[in-house]
C-alpha positions, -999 to +999 in steps of 0.1 A: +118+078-114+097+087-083+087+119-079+060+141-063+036+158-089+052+133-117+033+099-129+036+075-105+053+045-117+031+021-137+032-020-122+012-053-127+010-076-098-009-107-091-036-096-064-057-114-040-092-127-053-075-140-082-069-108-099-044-089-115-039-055-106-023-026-127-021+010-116-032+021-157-066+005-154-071+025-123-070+060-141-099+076-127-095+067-093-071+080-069-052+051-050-033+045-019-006+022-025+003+012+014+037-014+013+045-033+049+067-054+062+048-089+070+016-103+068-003-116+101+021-096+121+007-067+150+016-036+128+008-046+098-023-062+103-029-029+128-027-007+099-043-027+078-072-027+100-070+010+101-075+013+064-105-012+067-123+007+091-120+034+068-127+020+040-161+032+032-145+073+037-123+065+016-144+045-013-166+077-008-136+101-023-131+073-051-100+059-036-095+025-039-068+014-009-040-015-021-015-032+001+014-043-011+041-070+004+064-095-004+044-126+011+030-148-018-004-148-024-016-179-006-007-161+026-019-129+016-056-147+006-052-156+046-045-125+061-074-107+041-097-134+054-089-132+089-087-099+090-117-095+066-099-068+042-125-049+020-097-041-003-071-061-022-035-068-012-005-073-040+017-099-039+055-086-048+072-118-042+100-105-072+108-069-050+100-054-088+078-027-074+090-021-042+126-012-058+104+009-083+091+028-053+123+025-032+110+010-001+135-019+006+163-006+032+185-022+054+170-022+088+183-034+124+159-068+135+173-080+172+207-065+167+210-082+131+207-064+099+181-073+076+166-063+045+129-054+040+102-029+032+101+002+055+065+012+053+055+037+035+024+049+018+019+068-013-013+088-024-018+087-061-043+109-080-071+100-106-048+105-135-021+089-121+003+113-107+023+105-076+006+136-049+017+125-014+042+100-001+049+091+035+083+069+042+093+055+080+052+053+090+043+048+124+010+032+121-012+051+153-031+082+137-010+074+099-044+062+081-063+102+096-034+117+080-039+097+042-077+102+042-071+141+053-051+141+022-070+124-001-095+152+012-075+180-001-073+168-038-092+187-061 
């Protein structure tokens, strides 16, 4: 169950760079777990670029930043290239951990519904507890507001 101030639930998903990420072996580091829509498309690759160019403030607070999608890893290696990504981006092809965090919804694409990740953004401290979450993110000034947060842990 997701909740604020509880453990945030625990995932394994393959991982660009050939790894394997799991959110245990990151006790000790707070994380932002970022989920959106699409690779290669204008807001997702805009707020991925907007957690690039901050990656270094936020690698300074011992944050590590993960995106998360449901494009398969082969397209994910390409987007990271291009967009030269200092961070790694999870492949949730299955929807496993995007129903864990309850980010699917029904949304309306050129007068059609659809079904796909709304983004949203969760802060996650170094032992693991769920801090901060942000649902329906508009990506201009979003990525000020995370590392303002991640500020204010203790």
């Amino acid at each position: 169950m997701l909740a604020i101030n509880k453990p945030a639930p625990d995932f394994s998903l393959p991982a660009t760079s050939s790894k394997v990420i799991c959110l245990k072996d990151l006790v000790g580091k707070n994380v932002i777990l970022y989920f959106y829509p699409k690779d290669c498309t204008s807001g997702c690759t805009q707020e991925g670029k907007d957690f690039a160019e901050n990656y270094k403030k936020f690698a300074s607070l011992n944050t590590v930043i993960l995106g998360v999608s449901r494009d398969n890893l082969k397209l994910h290696e390409k987007f990271k290239s291009e967009q030269q990504f200092p961070f790694e981006l999870l492949s949730d092809s299955d929807e496993k951990i995007c129903r864990l965090y309850d980010v699917l919804k029904e949304k309306i694409m050129y007068g059609k519904k659809t079904y796909g990740i709304e983004r949203s953004t969760f802060l996650i401290d170094k032992l693991g507890i769920l801090r901060r979450e942000w649902r329906k993110v508009k990506v201009p000034g979003h990525v000020e507001v995370v590392l303002q947060a991640v500020g204010e842990l203790s």
